[in-house]
N, C-alpha and C positions, 0 to 999 in steps of 0.2 A: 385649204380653200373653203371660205365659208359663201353661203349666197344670199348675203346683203344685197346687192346689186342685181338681184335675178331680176332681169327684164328689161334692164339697160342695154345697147348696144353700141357700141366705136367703132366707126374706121378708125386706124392707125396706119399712116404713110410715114415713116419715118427710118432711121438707121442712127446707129452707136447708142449713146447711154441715155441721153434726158428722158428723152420723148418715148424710147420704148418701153422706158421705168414708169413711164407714168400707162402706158396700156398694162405696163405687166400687174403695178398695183390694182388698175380697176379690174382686170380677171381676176388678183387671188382673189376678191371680193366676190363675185360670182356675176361681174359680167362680161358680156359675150363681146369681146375683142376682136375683131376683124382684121387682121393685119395684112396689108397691100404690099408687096413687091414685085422690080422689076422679076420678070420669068429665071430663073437659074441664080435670083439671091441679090440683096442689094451689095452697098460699098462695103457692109459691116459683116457680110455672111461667113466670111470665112475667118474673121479678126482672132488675133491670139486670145487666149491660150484655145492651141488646138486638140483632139487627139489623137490617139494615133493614125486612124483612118483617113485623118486631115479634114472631121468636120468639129467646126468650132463650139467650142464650149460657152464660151463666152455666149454666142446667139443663140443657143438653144437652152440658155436659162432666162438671159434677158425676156425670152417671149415663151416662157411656159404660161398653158390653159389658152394662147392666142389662137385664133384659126389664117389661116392663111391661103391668101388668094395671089395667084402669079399672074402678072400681066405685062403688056410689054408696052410699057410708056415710052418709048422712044416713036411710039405711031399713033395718029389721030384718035383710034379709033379705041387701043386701050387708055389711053389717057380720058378719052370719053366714059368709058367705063366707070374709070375711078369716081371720077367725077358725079356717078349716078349713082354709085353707091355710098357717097358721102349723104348726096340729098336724099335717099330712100331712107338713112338710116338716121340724118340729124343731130349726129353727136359726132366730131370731128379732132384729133391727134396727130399733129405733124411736124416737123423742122424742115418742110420745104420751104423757098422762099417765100415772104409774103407777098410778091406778084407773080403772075404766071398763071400755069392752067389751076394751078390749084389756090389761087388768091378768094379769100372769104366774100368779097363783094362782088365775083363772077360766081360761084358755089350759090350765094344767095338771091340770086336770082329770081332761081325755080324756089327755092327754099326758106321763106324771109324770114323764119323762127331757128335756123341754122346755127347753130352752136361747135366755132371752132376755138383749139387751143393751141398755139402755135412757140414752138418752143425758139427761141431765133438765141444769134450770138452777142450781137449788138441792138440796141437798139434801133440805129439807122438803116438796118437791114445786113451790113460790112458781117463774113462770116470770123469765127471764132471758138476754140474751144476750150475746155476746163484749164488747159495747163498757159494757154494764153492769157485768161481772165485772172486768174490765178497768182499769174506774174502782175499783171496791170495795176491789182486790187493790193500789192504788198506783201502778200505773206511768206513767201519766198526769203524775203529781206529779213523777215524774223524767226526763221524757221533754221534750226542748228544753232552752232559756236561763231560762225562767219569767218571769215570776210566774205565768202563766195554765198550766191541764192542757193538754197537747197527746195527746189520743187518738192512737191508731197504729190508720194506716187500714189493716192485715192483720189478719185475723180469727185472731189466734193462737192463742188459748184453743180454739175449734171445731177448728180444724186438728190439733190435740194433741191432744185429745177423741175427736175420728174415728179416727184412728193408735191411741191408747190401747184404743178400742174394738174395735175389728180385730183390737189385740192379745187384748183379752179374750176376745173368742170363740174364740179357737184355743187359749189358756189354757183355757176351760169343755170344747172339746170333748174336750183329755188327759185330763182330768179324767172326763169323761162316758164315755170308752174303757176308764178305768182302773179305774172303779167302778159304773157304769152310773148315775150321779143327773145329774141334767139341774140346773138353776136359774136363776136373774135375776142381773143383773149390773147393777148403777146408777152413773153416770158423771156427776156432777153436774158443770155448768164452774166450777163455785163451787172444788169440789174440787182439779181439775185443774189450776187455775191458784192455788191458794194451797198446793197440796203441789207445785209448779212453782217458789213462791215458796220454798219450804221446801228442795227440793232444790238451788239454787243457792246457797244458804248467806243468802240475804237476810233471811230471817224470822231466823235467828238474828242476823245482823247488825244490825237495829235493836232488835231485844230486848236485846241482850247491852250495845250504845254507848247504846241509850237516845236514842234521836237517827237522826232521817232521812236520808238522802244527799243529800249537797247538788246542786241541779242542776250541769248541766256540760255540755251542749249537744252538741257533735260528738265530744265528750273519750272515750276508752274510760276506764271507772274499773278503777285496779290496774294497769295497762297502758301505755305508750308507745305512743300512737294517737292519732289526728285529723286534722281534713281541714286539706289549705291550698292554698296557689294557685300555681299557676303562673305564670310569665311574662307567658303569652298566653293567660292565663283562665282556664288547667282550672283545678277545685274537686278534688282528689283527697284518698281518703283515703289513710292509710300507718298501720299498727298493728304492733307489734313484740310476737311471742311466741314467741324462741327468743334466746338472747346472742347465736348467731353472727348472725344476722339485723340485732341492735343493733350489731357489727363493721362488716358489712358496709354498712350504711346512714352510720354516720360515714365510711368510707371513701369510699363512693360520691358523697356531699356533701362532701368533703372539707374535714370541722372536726373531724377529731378532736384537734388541738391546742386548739380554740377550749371542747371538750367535757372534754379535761384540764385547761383550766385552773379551769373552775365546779367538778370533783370537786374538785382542791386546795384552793380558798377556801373550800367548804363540807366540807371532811373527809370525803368520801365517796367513792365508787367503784359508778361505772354498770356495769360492766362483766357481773356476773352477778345484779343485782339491779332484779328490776320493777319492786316499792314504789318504790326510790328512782327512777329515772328518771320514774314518776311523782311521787312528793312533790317533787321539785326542777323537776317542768315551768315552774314560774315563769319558771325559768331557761334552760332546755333549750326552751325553744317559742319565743322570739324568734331565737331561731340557724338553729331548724328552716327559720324564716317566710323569715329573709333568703338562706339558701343556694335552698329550692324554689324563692322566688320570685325569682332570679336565673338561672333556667332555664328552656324552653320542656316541655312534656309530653311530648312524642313522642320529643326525646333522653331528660330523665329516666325515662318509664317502660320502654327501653330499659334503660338503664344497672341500674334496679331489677330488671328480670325477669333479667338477667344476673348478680346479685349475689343472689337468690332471696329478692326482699322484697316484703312482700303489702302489693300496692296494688293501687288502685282506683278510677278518674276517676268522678264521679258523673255519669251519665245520666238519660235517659228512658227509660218503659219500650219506646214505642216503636224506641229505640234498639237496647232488650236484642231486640226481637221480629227485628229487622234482621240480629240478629248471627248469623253462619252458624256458629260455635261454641256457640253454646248455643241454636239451633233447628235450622237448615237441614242442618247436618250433626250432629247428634245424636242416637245409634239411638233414642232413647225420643220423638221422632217419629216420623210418618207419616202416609198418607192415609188419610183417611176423610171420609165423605158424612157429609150434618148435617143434622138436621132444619129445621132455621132456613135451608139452602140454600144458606149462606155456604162458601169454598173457605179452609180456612185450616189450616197442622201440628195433627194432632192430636196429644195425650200418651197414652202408653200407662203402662205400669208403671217408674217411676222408678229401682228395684235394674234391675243387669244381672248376670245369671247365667251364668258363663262356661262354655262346650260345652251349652248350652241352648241353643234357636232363640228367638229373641225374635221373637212375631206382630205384623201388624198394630195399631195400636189401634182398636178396632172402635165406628161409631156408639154415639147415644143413642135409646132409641126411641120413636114415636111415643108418644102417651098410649093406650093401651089396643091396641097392638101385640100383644102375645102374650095376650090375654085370651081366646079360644078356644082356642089350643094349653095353654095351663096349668090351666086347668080342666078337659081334657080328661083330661091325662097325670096332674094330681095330684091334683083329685077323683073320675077318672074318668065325670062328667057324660056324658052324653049329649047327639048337637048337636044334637036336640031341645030336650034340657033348657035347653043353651046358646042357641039359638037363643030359647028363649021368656023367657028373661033379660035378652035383646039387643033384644027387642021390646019387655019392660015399663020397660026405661031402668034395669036395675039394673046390668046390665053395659055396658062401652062397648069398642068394637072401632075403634082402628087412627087415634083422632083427634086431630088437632095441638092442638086448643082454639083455633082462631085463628076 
């Protein structure tokens, strides 16, 4: 947790991955996240993986260092609320519809410098999620051996979306510094993964050939890459994207005669060129297969890290959770208490900022934890007021949902 952000403040109204990715990035930064739900948890509160106690894992890392306030929008009166805490606080995070009580051009009413960002599925408003867009945008179609779509079980599209939108708000609030106009900012996944598809040159590339990419299973395309086996079983990948890297790998395996002789018969030269080591894989992959697979893992990926070639044994993720390099000893862990009771690294802020202190990463909070402090501080309510809130069930103070 570092505090970049100290003195920024969010509502966040929102449920599942975009939109709470993007509150959760600006609290590891160090601002003060507000997080709205309905009282007893919204649609996402109890989403798999749970533990054992049956609270979810999943929400209470999506929204660590958030505060949270419980209300009960299905009544005038918390919806009113919400609504007063967006314009007290001027900085705005949601995937609720773009009309309704929480539509930016009712919000800014009271509030004409109002800055919301609004994570939506489509852009016409039609809802949608990662594995929807996902399918729509094609990659399904390329993903595996085929003939059938293989969906990719990471929610990429949301994940990009959140980061995207996190970037927006810090984009709207220069803007709001520099001119004083506030506005809405819409982030469709539709968008994000088809100007995703655009930015990696794919959209031009089947426009332009006319023609889809053929599947190709473990294969990188453009690339000298793919998994093979070892000896005594490892599945490892190996991907080549630098020449000396392709030096060093013929050396290491030692066939670079066997790799001079395929450039000679076919008149080419590996030597500083991608395309070809890929377009000649025909050839160049059975040489691969029989030198790796003439070797055990543990000598090879020696030999590789000493030759500075990126490989990579395929695992589990348990494996990865195991590894003391990329948990146990890695500063963007830490401890922290968890709602759900479970003991396990938490993640803080992923950049490391060097001659900065990097904090703790700080729990996620109850459901309706900070609903008397934020109403206090930011509508300045009265604990009467609050108090007779808390009694007719519009507000809710401090409950797991369980």
């Amino acid at each position: 947790m570092y505090d970049l952000l100290n003195g920024l403040s969010v509502v966040e109204a929102s449920s599942f991955v975009a939109s709470p990715t993007a509150g959760l990035y600006c609290a590891q930064m160090g601002a003060d996240v507000i997080r709205v739900d309905q009282i007893g948890g919204g649609p996402d509160f109890r989403r798999w993986p749970l533990g054992p106690s049956g609270g979810s894992l999943y929400w209470e890392n999506l929204n660590r260092a958030k505060k949270s306030v419980a209300l009960d929008l299905g009544r005038p009166e918390g919806r009113e609320l919400l609504q007063a805490l967006v314009r007290a606080t001027g900085q705005f995070i949601t995937n609720f519809p773009a009309e309704g009580f929480l539509a930016h051009n009712l919000l800014a009413r009271e509030r004409a410098d109002l800055i919301t960002v609004r994570v939506m599925g489509w852009a016409d408003g039609s809802p949608a999620l990662d594995y929807t867009v996902n399918n729509a945008v094609g990659y399904p179609m390329l993903t595996g051996a085929g003939p059938e779509p293989v969906n990719h079980v990471l929610p990429a599209w949301d994940l990009l979306t959140g980061a995207y939108a996190a970037f927006a708000l810090l984009a709207a609030l220069r803007r709001r510094d520099a001119t004083g106009h506030g506005g809405e900012v819409r982030l469709p996944l539709s968008d994000v993964a088809i100007g995703t598809v655009a930015n990696l040159g794919s959209l031009a590339e089947v426009l332009v050939g006319g023609a889809n990419r053929p599947r190709m299973g473990n294969t990188v395309y453009g690339l000298f890459g793919r998994d093979f086996v070892t000896a005594d079983g490892v599945r490892t990948m190996i991907v080549v994207v630098t020449h000396r890297q392709w030096a060093n790998l013929l050396k290491t395996l030692g066939i670079e005669a066997e790799v001079a002789a395929i450039e000679a018969a076919r008149g080419v030269s590996f030597a500083k060129d991608d395309g070809l080591r890929f377009g000649h894989r025909d050839a160049l992959f059975p040489l691969f297969e029989a030198a790796i697979g003439a070797r055990d893992h543990a000598d090879l990926a020696a030999a590789f890290d000493g030759a500075g070639i990126v490989h990579s044994a395929y695992r589990t993720m348990l494996d990865a959770a195991r590894d003391p390099a990329l948990v146990d000893d890695n500063p963007i862990f830490g401890a922290s208490s968890n709602p759900s009771g479970c003991a396990y690294p938490a993640v803080g802020a992923f950049a490391t900022v060097p001659g900065l202190e990097r904090g703790e990463p700080r729990p996620a909070p109850l459901n309706g934890e900070h609903s008397e402090a934020v109403l206090s501080e930011r509508l300045k309510l009265s604990s009467g007021e609050i108090a007779r809130l808390i009694d007719a069930g519009i507000v809710g103070v401090g409950r797991t949902g369980e």
